[in-house]
N, C-alpha and C positions, 0 to 999 in steps of 0.2 A: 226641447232643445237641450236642456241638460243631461236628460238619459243618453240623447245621442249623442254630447258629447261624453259621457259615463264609458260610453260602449267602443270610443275611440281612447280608452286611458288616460282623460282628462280627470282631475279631481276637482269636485265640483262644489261651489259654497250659493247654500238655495236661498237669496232673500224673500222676508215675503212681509206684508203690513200685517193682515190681518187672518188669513189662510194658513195658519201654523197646522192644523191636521193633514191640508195636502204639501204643505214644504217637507214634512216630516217623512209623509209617506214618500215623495217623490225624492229626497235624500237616502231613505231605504232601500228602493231600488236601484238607485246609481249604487249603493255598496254591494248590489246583489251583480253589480256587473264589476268585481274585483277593485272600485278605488274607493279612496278616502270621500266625504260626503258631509257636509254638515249645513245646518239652516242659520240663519240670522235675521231677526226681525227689525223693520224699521222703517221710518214713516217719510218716506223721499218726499211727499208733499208737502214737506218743510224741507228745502235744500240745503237747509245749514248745516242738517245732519248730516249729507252725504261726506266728507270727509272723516268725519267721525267712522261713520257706517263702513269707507272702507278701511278704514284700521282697523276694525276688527275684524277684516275678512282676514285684513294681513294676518293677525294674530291667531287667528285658527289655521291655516291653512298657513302662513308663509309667503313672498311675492305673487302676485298676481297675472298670469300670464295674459290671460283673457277675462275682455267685460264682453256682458250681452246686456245692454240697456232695451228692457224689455215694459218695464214696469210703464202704466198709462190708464187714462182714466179718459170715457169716451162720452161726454156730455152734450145732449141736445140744446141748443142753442141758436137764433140769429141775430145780425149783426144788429135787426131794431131792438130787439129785448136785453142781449148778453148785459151782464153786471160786468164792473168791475173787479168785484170777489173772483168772479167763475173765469174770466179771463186773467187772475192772477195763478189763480189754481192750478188754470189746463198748462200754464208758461213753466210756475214753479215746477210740477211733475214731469211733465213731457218731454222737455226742451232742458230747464235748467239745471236739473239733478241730473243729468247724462251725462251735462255737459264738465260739470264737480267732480261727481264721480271719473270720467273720464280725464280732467286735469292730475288727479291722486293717480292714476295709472302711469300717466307720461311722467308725473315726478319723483316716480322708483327708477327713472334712468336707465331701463331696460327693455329691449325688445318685448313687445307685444304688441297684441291687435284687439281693437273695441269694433265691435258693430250697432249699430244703431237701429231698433227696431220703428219705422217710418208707416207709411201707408199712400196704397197705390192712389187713392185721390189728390197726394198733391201733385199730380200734375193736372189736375184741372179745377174743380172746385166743387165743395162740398156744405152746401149754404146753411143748409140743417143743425151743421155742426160746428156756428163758427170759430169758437174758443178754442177747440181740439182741434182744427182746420189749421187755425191761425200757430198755432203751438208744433204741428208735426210741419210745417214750414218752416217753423224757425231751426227746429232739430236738423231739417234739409242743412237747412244756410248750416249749422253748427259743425255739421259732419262733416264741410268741404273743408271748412277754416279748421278745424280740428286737425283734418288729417294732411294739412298745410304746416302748422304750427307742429303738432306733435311729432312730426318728421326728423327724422331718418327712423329713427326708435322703435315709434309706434303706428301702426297701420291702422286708419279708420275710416270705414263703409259703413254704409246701408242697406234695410230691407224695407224692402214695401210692398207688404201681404197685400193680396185683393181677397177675395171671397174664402176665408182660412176658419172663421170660427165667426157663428152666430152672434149678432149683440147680446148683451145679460137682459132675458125674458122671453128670448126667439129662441126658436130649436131647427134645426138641419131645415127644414121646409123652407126657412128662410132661405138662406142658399140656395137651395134648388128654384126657386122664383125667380131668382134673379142671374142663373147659371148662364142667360142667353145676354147678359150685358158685356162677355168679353170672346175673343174671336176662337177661344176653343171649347166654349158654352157647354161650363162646368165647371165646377167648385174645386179646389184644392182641400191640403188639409194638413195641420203641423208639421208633418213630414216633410211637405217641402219645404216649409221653411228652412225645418234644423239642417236638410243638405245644403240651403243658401248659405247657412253659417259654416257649416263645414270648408264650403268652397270657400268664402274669404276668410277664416284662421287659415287654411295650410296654404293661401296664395299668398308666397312673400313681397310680389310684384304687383299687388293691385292696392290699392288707394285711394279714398275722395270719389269711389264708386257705390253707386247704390243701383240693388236686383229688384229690379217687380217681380215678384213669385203674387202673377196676377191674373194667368190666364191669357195677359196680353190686352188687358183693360185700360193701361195708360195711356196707346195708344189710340182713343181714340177721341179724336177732335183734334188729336196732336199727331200726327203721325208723323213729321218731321222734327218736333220737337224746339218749335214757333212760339 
């Protein structure tokens, strides 16, 4: 997402936790597509920091045109074992540092757009997972009221990748096994994503919408959206 928005003449500030060799590198490349590029590291699993965290974006880069709340953490869980820790966890990263973060943008009093990085399960249910289940729900619900409240200003949508990148320990085969759960059976891959994001920054007219870039997997057991 960042490169492609690099390669649209966006200038781009890489956060990252703990992946400083690839923020580093994927800020070098956005510079190798003519803009300004810099990393900031920081720990959103503590949302306290998120307004900290973006002043400092302010302070390299300048006003903030656009957020990509991408950062998220995808923990197996169900609803008989989940801790309390692990359901503070999946809330505090998921849901409530987007949402921080995303207040800091609306009170520079300035046109922009935040998008919300989601997932095609919520629209049915993902029992496996239920702390991050429960958390990209809440970011759902956050994104409507968000881009209710942040209004006129600031425009805020959603994505909700389905089959886009393997979990941490699966490689590509993963994908390919399960390519026949949605109606065009086959995997996706970043790419669509960053053109989701593409479509809602330069759409001034869209709002409190979120994209499944899914295949067409939400769709199903919902298909009227019941």
């Amino acid at each position: 997402m960042a490169l492609t928005l690099a390669r649209e003449g966006v200038h781009v500030v890489v956060h990252y936790r703990s992946s400083e060799t690839e923020a580093r590198e994927t800020a070098a490349d956005a510079r190798d597509q003519g803009v300004r590029a810099w990393t900031l590291p920081g720990d959103l699993g503590n949302p306290r920091t998120a307004s900290d965290l973006f002043g400092q974006a302010v302070a390299l880069a300048g006003p903030i045109d656009y957020l990509i709340n991408s950062a998220s953490s995808f923990l197996s869980d169900r609803l008989a074992v989940v801790t309390p820790e692990a359901f503070y966890d999946a809330v505090n990263l998921n849901a409530l540092a987007p949402f921080l973060l995303g207040r800091c943008l609306a009170a520079q009093k300035r046109p922009g757009g935040i998008v919300n990085l989601l997932d095609a399960r919520i629209a049915d249910y993902d029992r496996e997972h239920a702390s991050y289940h429960l958390s990209k729900r809440l970011l759902f619900t956050l994104t409507r009221m968000m881009a209710v409240e942040f209004a006129p200003c600031v425009r805020v949508n959603g994505i909700a990748p389905g089959l886009i990148l393997p979990p941490e320990g699966k490689d590509e085969s993963y994908l390919a096994q399960l390519a026949a759960t949605n109606p065009l059976n086959r995997y996706g891959s970043p790419d669509d994503v960053a053109e989701a994001v593409l479509y809602l920054l330069r759409s001034d007219f869209v709002t409190g919408q979120v994209i499944f870039v899914d295949g067409g997997r939400h769709m199903r057991g919902g298909m009227y959206g019941c």
